[in-house]
C-alpha positions as CSV (number, residue, x, y, z in Angstrom):
1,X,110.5,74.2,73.5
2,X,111.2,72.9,77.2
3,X,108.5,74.4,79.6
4,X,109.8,76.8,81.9
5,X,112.0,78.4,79.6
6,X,111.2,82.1,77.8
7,X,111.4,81.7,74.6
8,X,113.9,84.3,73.0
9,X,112.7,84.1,69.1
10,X,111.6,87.4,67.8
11,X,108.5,87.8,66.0
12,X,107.6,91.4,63.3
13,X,104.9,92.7,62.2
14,X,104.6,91.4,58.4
15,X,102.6,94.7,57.3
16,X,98.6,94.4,57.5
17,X,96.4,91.0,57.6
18,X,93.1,90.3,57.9
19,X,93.0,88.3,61.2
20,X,90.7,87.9,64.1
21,X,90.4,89.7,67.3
22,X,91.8,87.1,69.5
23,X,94.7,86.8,67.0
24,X,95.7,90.2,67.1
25,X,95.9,90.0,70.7
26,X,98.9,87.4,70.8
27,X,100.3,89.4,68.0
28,X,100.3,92.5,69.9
29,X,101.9,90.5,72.7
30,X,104.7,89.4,70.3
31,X,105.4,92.6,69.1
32,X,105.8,94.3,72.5
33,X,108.4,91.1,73.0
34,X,106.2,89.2,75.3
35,X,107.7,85.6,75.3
36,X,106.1,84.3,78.3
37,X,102.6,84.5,80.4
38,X,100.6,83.1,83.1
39,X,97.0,82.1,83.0
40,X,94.1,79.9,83.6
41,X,91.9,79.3,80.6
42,X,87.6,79.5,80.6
43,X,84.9,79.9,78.0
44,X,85.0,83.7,77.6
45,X,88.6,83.7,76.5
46,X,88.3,80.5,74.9
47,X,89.0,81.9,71.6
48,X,92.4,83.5,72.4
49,X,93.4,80.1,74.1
50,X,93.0,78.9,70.6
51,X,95.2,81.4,68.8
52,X,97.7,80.3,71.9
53,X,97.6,77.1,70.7
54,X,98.9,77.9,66.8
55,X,101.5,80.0,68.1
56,X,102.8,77.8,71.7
57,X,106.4,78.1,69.5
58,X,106.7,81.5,70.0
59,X,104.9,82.2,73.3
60,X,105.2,80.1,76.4
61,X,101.8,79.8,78.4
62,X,101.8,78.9,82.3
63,X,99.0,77.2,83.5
64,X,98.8,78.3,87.0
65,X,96.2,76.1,89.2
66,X,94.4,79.4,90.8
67,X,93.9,82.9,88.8
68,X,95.5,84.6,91.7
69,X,98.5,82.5,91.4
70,X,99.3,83.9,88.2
71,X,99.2,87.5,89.0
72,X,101.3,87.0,91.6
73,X,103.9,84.7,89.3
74,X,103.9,87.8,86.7
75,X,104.6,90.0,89.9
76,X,107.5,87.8,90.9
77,X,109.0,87.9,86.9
78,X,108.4,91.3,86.4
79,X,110.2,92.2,90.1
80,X,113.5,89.6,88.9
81,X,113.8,90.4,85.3
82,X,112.8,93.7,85.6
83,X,109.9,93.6,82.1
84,X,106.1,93.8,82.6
85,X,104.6,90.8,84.0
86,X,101.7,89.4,81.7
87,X,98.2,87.4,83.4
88,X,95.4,86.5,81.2
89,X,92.3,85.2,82.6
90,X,88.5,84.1,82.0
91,X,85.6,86.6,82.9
92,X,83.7,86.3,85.8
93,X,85.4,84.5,88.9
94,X,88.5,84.2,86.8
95,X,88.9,88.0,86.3
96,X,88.0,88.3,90.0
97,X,90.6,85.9,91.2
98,X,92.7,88.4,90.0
99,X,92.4,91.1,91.9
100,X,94.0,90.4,95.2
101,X,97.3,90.2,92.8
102,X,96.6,93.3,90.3
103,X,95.9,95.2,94.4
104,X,99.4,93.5,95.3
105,X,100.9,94.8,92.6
106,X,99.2,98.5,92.4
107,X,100.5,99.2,95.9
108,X,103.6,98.2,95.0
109,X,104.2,99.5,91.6
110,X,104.6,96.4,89.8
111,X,104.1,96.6,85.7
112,X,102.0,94.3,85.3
113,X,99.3,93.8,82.0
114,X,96.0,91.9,82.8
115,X,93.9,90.9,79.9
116,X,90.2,88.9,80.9
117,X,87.6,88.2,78.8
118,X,83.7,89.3,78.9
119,X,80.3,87.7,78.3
120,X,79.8,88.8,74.3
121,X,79.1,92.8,74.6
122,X,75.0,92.1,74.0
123,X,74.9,90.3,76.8
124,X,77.1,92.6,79.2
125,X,74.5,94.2,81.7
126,X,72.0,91.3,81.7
127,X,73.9,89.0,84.5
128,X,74.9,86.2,81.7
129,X,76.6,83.7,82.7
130,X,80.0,84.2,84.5
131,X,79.4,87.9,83.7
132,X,81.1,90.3,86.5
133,X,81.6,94.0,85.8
134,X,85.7,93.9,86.5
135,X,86.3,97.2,84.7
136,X,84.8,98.7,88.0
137,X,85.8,96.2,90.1
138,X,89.7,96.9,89.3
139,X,89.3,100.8,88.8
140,X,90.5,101.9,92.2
141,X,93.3,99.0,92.0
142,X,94.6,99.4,88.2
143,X,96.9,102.4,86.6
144,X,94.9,102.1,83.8
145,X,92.0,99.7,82.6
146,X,89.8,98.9,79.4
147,X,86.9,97.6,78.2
148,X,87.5,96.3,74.2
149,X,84.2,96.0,72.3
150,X,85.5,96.1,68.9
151,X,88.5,94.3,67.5
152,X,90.0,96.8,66.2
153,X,90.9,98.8,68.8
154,X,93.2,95.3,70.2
155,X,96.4,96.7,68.8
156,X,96.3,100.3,70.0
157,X,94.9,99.3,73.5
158,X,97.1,96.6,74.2
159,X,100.4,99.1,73.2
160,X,98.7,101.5,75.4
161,X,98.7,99.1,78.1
162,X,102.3,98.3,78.2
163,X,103.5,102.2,77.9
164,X,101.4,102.6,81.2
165,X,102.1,99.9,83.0
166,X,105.7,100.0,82.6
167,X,106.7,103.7,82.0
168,X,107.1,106.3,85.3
169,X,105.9,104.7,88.2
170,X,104.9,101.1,87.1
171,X,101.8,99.3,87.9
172,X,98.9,97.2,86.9
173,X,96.7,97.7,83.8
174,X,93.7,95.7,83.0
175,X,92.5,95.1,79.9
176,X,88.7,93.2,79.4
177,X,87.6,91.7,75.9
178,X,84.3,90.4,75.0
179,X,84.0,87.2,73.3
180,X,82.2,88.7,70.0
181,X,85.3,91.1,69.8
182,X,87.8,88.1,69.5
183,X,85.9,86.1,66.7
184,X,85.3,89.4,64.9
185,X,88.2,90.2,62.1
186,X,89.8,93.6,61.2
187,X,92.5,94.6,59.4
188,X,95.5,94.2,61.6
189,X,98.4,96.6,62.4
190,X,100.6,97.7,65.1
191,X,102.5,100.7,66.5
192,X,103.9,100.9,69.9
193,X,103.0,103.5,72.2
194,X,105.5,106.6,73.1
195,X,103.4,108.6,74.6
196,X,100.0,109.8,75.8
197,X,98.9,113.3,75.4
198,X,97.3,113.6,79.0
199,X,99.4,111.4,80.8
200,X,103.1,112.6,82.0
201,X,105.2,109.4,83.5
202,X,108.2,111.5,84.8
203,X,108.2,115.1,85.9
204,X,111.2,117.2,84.6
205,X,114.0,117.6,86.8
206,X,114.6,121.2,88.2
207,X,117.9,122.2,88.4
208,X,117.7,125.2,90.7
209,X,115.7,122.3,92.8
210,X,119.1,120.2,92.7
211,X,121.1,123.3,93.6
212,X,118.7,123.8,97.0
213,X,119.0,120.4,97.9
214,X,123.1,120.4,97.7
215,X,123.1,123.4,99.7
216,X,121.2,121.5,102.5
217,X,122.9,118.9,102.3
218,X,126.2,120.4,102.2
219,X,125.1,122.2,105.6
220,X,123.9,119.2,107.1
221,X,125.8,117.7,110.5
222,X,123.2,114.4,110.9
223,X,121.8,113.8,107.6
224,X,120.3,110.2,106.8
225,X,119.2,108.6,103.9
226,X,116.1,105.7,103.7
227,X,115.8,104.4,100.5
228,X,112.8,102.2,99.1
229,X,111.8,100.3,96.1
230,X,112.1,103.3,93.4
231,X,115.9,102.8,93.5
232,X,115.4,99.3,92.3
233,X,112.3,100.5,89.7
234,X,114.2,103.5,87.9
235,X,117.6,101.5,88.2
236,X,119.8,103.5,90.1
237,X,121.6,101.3,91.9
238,X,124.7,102.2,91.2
239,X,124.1,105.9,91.4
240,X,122.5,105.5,94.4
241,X,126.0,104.0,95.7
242,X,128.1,106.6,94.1
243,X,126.2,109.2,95.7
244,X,126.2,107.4,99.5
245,X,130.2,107.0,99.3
246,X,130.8,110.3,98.5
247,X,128.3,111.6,100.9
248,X,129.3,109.9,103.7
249,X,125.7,110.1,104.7
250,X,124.4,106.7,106.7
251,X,122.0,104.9,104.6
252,X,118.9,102.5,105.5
253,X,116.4,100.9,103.7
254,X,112.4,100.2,103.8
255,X,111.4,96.2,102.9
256,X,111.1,96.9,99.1
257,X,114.0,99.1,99.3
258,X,116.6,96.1,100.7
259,X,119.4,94.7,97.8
260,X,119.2,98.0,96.2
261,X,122.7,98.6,98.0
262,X,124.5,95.5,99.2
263,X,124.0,94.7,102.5
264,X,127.7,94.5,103.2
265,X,128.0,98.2,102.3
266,X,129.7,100.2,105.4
267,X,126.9,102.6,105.0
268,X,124.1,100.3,105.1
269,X,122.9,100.9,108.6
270,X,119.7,98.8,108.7
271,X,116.0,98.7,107.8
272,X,113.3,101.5,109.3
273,X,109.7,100.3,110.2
274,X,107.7,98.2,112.3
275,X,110.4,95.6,113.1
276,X,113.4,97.3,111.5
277,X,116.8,97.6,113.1
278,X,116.7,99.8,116.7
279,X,119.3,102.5,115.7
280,X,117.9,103.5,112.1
281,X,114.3,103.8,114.1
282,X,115.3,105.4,116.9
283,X,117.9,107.9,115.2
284,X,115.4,108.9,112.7
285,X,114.3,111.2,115.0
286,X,117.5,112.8,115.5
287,X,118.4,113.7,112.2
288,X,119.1,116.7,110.6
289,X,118.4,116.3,107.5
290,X,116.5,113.1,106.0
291,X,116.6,112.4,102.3
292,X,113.8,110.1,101.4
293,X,114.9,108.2,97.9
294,X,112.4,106.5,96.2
295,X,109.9,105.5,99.1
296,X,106.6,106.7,99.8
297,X,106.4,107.6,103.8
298,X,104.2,104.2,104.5
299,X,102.7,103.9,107.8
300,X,104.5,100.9,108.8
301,X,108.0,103.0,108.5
302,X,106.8,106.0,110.0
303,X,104.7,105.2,112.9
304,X,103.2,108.0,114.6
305,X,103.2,110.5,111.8
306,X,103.0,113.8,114.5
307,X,106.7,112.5,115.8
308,X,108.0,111.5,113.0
309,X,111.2,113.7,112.0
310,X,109.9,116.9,112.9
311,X,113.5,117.4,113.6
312,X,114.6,117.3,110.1
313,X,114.4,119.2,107.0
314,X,112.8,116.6,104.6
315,X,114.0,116.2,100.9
316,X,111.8,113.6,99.1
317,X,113.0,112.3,95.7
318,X,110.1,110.8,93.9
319,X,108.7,110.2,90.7
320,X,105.2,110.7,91.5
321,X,104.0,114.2,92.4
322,X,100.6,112.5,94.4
323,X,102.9,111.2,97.0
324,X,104.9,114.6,98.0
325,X,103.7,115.7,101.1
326,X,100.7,112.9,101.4
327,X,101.9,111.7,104.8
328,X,105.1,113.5,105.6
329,X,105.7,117.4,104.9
330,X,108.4,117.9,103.3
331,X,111.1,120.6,102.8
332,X,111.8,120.2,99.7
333,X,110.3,117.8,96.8
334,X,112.8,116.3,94.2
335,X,110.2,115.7,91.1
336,X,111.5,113.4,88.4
337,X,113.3,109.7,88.1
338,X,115.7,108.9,90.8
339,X,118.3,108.0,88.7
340,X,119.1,111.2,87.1
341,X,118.2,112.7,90.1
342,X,120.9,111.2,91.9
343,X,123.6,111.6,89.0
344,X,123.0,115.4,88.9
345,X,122.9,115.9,92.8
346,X,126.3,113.8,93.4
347,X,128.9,116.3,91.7
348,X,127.2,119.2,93.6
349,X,127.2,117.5,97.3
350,X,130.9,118.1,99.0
351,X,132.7,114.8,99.8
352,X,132.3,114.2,103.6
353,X,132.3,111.6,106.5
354,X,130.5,111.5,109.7
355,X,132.4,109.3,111.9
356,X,130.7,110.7,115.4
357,X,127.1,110.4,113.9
358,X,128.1,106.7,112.8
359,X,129.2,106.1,115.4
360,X,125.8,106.7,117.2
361,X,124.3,104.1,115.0
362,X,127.1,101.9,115.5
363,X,126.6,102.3,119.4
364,X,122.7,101.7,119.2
365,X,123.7,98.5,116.9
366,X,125.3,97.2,120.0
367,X,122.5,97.4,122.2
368,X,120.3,95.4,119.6
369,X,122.9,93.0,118.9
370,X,122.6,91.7,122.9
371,X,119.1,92.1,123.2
372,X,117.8,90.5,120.4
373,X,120.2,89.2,117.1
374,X,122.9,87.2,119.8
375,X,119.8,84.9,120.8
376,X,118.3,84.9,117.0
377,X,121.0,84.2,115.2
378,X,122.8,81.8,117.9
379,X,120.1,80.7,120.3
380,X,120.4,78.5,123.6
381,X,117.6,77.3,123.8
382,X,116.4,74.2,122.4
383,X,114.0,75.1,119.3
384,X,115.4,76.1,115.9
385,X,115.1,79.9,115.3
386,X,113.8,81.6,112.6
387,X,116.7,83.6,112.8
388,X,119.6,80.7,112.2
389,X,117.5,79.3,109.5
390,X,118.2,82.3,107.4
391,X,121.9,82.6,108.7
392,X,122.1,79.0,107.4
393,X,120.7,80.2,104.3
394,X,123.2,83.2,104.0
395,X,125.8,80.9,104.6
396,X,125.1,78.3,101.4
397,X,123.7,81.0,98.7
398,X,126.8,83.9,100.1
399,X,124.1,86.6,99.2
400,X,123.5,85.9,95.4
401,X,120.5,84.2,95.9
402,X,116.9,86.4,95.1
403,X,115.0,85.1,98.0
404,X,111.2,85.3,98.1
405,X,109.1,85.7,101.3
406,X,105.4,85.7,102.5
407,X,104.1,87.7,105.1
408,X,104.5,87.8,108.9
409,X,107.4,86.8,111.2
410,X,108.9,84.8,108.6
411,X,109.2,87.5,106.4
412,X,110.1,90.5,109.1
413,X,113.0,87.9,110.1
414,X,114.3,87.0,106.4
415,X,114.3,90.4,105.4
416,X,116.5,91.4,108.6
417,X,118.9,88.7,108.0
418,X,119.5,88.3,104.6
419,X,122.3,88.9,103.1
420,X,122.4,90.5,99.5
421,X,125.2,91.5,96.9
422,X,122.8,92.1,94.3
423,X,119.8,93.7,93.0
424,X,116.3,92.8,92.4
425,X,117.1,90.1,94.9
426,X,114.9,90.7,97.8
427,X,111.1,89.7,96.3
428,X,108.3,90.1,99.0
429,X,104.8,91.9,99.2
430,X,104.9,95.2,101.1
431,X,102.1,97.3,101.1
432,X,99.4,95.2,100.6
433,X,101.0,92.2,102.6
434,X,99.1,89.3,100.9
435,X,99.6,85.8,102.2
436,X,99.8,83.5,99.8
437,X,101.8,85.5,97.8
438,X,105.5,83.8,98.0
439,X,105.2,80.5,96.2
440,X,103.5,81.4,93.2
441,X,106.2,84.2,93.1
442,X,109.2,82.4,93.2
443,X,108.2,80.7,90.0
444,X,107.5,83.9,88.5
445,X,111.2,84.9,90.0
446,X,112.5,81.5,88.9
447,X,111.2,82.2,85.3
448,X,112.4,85.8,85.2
449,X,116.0,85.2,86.3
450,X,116.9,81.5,85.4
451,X,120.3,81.8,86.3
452,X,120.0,82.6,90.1
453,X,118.8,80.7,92.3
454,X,115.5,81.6,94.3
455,X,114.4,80.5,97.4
456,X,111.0,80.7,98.9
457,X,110.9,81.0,102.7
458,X,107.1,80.9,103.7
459,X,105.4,80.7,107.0
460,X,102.7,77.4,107.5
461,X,99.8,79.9,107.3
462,X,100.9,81.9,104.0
463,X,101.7,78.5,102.4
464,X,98.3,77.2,102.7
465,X,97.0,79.8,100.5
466,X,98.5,78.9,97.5
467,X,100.0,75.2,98.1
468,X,98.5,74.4,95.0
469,X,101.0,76.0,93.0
470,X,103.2,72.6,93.7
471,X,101.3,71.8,91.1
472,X,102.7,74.4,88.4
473,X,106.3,73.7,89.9
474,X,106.0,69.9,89.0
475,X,104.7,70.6,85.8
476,X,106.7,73.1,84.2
477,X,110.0,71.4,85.9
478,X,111.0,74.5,88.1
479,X,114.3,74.0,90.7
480,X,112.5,76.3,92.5
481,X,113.5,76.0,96.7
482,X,110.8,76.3,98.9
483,X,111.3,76.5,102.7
484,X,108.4,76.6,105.1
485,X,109.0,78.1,108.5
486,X,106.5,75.8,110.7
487,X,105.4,77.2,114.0
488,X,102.0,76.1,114.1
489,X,100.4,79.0,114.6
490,X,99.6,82.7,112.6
491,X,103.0,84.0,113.8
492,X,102.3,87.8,113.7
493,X,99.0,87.8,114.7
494,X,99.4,85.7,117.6
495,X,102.7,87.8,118.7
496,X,100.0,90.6,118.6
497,X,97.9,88.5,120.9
498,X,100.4,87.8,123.4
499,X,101.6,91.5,123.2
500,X,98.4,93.3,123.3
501,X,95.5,91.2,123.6
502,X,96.9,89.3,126.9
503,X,97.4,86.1,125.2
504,X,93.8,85.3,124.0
505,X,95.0,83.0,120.9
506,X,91.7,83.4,118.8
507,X,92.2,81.3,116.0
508,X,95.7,81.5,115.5
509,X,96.6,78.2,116.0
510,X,97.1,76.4,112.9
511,X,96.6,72.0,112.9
512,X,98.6,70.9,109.9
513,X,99.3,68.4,107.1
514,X,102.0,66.4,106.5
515,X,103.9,69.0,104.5
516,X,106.6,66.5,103.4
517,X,103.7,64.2,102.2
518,X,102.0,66.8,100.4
519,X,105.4,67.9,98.4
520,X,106.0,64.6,97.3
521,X,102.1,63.7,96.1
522,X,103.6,66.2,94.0
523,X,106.8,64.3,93.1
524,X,109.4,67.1,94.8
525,X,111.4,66.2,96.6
526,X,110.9,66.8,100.5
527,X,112.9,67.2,103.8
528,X,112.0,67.6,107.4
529,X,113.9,69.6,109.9
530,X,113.3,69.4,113.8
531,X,116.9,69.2,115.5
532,X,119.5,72.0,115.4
533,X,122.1,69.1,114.3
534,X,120.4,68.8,111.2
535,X,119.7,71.9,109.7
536,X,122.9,73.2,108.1
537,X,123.3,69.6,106.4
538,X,119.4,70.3,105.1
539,X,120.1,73.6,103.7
540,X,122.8,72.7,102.0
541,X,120.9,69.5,100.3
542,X,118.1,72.0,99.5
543,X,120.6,74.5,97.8
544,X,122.6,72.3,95.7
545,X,119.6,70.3,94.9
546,X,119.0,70.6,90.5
547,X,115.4,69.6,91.1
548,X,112.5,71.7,92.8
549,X,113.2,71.1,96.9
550,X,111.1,71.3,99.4
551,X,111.7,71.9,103.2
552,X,110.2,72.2,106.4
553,X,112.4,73.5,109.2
554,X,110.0,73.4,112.4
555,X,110.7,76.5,114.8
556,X,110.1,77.6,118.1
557,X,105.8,77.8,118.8
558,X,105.9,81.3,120.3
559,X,108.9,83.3,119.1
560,X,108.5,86.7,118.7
561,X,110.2,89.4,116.0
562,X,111.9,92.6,117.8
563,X,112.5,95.1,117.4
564,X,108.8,96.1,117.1
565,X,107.3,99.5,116.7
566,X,103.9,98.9,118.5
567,X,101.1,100.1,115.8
568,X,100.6,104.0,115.7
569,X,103.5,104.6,118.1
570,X,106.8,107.0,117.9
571,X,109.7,105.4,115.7
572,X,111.6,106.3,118.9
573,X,109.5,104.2,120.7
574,X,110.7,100.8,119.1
575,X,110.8,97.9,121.4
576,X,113.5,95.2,122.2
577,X,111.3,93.0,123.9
C-alpha cells in the first residue's frame, strides 16, 4: 500500500478469539473503520506497535516526528473528511506532548480518539520510569477519558470512545493502557456503542420553541445571522443556505464558521470579531434580532460583553445546553442539532428581503474597502502584502482549495480574503490559537481529502514550531503546499506593541534560517519570493506543482491587520487604523 493513502479494505469481526490486549486494540480500531492513524512509537506501547506491524495492510500508521504533530494532523483529517481523527502515543512525555493538540481540539470540538500507554498498572503511583499521571492531566481538556487496567475491557472502551468523541458536540477522548494490559489475553469481542445511559449528545427539538422563534423573526425589521463552526459539525450547510435565501436575513460568520456558506453568497456580509469586517462589527449592535447558529459567543467576537447586542432579542441555536446563556443572555435558546433545527424553522419564517438594512452593510463595506482592503489587496508601496498573497492564491485555486492557517496576522488576513465555494475548506485553530498548529494539519487535511488541494499559509514564527513535520511530508510523499508569510517578526504580538505598548518590540523580532535551504535538506522543492513581479508566477508554480512545494513570500516588516477590535472593547468600537 502507497504511504499516504487510507486504506479502504474492510475488516469484520470473525466471532470470538483468544487474542491479546494490544491486539484487540487494532481490532477495535478496524471495526469502528479506522483505516489510518498518526503516532510516535515508545516502550510503553511497544506492544501495540507490534500488532501494528502484522496488520500495516489494513491500517496505515503515520509517523509524525513530535507527539503534538500528530494530534494536530488527526485534527486537520478529522476537520476535512469529517471522521474522528485517531493519535496513539507512548506514556510519559509522549502522552504529554499531546495535550496542547487534545486542548486544540476540545475548544474546538474536534472528534478526536487518543490512546497512550502506562507504566504496567503495579508500577503506576511509584514514579517508574516515563510514568506521568495523564488521566488527570487531560481531565479538564478531554470529553471523556480512561484508564484500561485489564484487557478486557479494550473493546467496550474503545467503542465508547468513538460514540463520544464523535456523537453531539464532538471532541477529544483519551484513552491510557498499561503495558501488562496489552500482553494480557481475553476472549475477544466487539459491539459498537449507540448509546450511554447518562450521557445525552443532542437535546430534543421543541416545536412550540420553533414556533416562538418564527414569530420573532417574522416581526423582525434588522435581524442578522452569525454563524460558526456547528454548521459545518452537524452538516447543515445546505439548510443553513436554504434558510438565509428565503429569509433574506444578512448573514456573517465567526473564523471556524467561514466556507460553511460560500463566500460569494449575496448574503455573506463578512466575518465578526477581533479583526473581522467593519460593518458586521459595528452593525451588530444595531440589530434587532440576532440569531446565533452554531457558535458559542467567544470573547474575541463579542468584545465587551456589557455592549454587546443589548439591542437585540437573541435566539441561540446550539447543541450544547452549557453554552446557552454562558456569555451572552439570550431570548430564546434553540436546544438540539442545527440541522434539523434549521429545516423545521425555514417553512415557518415568511419569505422576505431587506434591501435598506443591506444596504447599511453595503454602505459601511465602502468605508472599509478605502480604508483598509484598496491598500491590502492592491498596495503602492513597495513590500509584498499579506493581503495580495492570498488574492494571488484566490486567483490560482478559484476557491476550491481547503486552506490551512496558523495563528496571528497571517491567519486574521487569509481568513478575510479567502475565497471559498465549499465546505470544510477553511482549517485553522480558533479558540485555543496554537502556533504550530498549521503544518502538521495540512497533512492531516491532505490525508483526509486527497482530492483537493490544501495549502498551508503560516507565519515564520508559527512555522518554527513544528518545521519538523517536513519531515513526515517527505516521507509519506504528501503534495502538500506550504507557504510561509515571512515578516521577521511575531506579527500580532508586535502590532500589539506598536498599538499599545508604544513600540517597545520585546522579543518579537524573529532572526531566521534559510527557509528555502531547510525545505530542500528535506528534498521539497523550495521557492523564494521578494519582488511583487514575481509572485503571481510563484503561486501558480506552487499550485500546479504534483510534488510537496514549498514557498516563502517575504512581506512588509510592520504591517498591521485592521479592522481591529482593541481587546475588551465595544464591537462598535472596531478600528480602521
Amino acid at each position: 500500500m502507497k504511504k499516504g493513502k487510507s486504506n479502504t479494505k474492510k475488516y469484520s469481526n470473525s466471532g470470538e478469539s483468544i487474542i491479546s490486549g494490544a491486539e484487540a486494540v487494532i481490532r477495535s480500531l478496524l471495526l469502528e473503520k479506522v483505516d489510518l492513524l498518526y503516532g510516535y512509537p515508545g516502550g510503553a506501547i511497544m506492544p501495540v506497535y507490534d500488532e501494528l506491524f502484522k496488520y500495516r495492510d489494513k491500517l496505515n500508521h503515520i509517523l509524525v516526528r513530535h507527539e503534538q504533530g500528530a494530534t494536530h494532523a488527526a485534527q486537520g483529517y478529522a476537520r476535512a473528511s469529517g471522521k474522528v481523527g485517531v493519535v496513539i502515543a507512548t506514556s510519559g512525555p509522549g502522552a504529554t506532548n499531546l495535550v496542547t493538540g487534545i486542548t486544540d481540539a476540545q475548544i474546538d470540538s474536534t472528534p478526536l480518539v487518543c490512546i497512550t500507554g502506562q507504566v504496567a498498572s503495579h508500577l503506576l503511583g511509584s514514579d517508574a520510569f516515563q510514568e506521568t499521571d495523564i488521566i488527570g492531566i487531560s481531565t479538564p481538556v478531554t470529553k471523556w477519558n480512561y484508564q484500561i487496567t485489564k484487557a478486557s475491557e479494550i473493546p467496550s472502551i474503545i467503542a465508547k470512545a468513538f460514540y463520544i468523541a464523535k456523537s453531539g458536540r464532538p471532541g477529544p477522548v483519551l484513552i491510557d493502557i498499561t503495558k501488562d494490559a496489552q500482553f494480557e489475553k481475553f476472549k475477544f469481542s466487539y459491539k459498537k456503542c449507540n448509546g450511554i445511559r447518562s450521557y445525552v449528545p443532542k437535546p430534543q427539538l421543541s416545536e412550540e420553541i420553533l414556533t416562538k422563534a418564527s414569530k420573532l423573526i417574522n416581526k423582525a425589521k434588522k435581524p442578522l445571522i452569525v454563524f460558526g463552526q456547528g454548521v459545518i459539525l452537524g452538516e447543515a450547510e445546505k439548510e443553513l443556505k436554504k434558510f438565509v435565501e428565503k429569509s433574506g436575513i444578512p448573514s456573517v460568520w465567526t473564523i471556524l464558521g467561514l466556507s460553511a456558506l460560500p463566500t460569494s453568497h449575496p448574503l455573506n456580509l463578512g466575518m465578526v470579531g477581533m479583526h473581522g469586517n467593519y460593518a458586521p462589527n459595528v452593525l451588530t449592535n444595531q440589530c434587532d434580532v440576532l440569531l446565533a447558529i452554531g457558535m458559542r459567543f467567544d470573547d474575541r467576537v463579542t468584545g465587551d460583553l456589557k455592549t454587546y447586542a443589548k439591542q437585540a432579542k437573541v435566539l441561540h441555536f446550539e447543541i450544547d445546553p452549557s453554552e446557552i446563556n454562558k456569555n451572552v443572555k439570550v431570548d430564546i435558546a434553540i436546544l438540539g442539532d442545527c440541522k434539523e433545527s434549521l429545516s423545521k424553522l425555514t417553512p415557518l419564517i415568511n419569505k422576505k428581503e431587506y434591501p435598506e438594512w443591506i444596504k447599511q452593510f453595503k454602505d459601511l463595506e465602502k468605508i472599509e474597502i478605502d480604508k483598509v482592503i484598496k491598500e491590502d489587496l492592491y498596495p503602492k508601496k513597495n513590500g509584498l502584502t499579506m493581503g495580495e498573497t492570498i488574492s494571488a492564491v484566490n486567483k490560482y485555486t478559484k476557491g476550491d482549495a481547503i486552506i490551512v492557517t496558523d495563528v496571528g496576522q497571517h491567519q486574521m488576513v487569509a481568513c478575510r480574503y479567502s475565497k471559498f465555494i465549499k465546505s470544510k475548506s477553511n482549517i485553522t485553530s480558533g479558540g485555543l490559537g496554537t502556533m504550530g498548529f498549521a503544518l502538521p494539519a495540512a497533512i492531516g487535511a491532505k490525508m483526509g481529502a486527497p482530492e483537493r488541494e490544501v495549502i498551508a499559509i503560516i507565519g515564520d514564527g508559527g512555522y518554527q514550531m513544528t518545521i519538523q513535520e517536513l519531515g513526515t511530508i517527505f516521507q509519506n510523499k504528501l503534495p502538500v503546499k506550504i507557504l510561509v508569510l515571512n515578516n521577521d517578526f511575531l506579527g500580532m504580538v508586535r502590532q500589539w506593541q506598536q498599538l499599545f505598548f508604544e513600540k517597545r518590540y520585546a522579543e518579537t523580532e524573529m532572526v531566521n534560517p534559510d527557509f528555502v535551504a531547510i525545505a530542500k535538506g528535506y528534498y521539497i522543492k523550495a521557492n523564494r519570493v521578494e519582488n511583487r513581479k514575481d509572485l503571481n508566477d510563484a503561486i501558480k508554480e506552487m499550485i500546479l506543482s504534483k510534488e510537496p512545494y514549498f514557498l516563502e513570500v517575504c512581506v512588509e516588516k510592520e504591517d498591521n491587520v485592521f479592522p481591529m477590535i482593541p481587546s475588551g472593547e465595544s464591537v462598535s468600537n472596531i478600528r480602521l487604523e
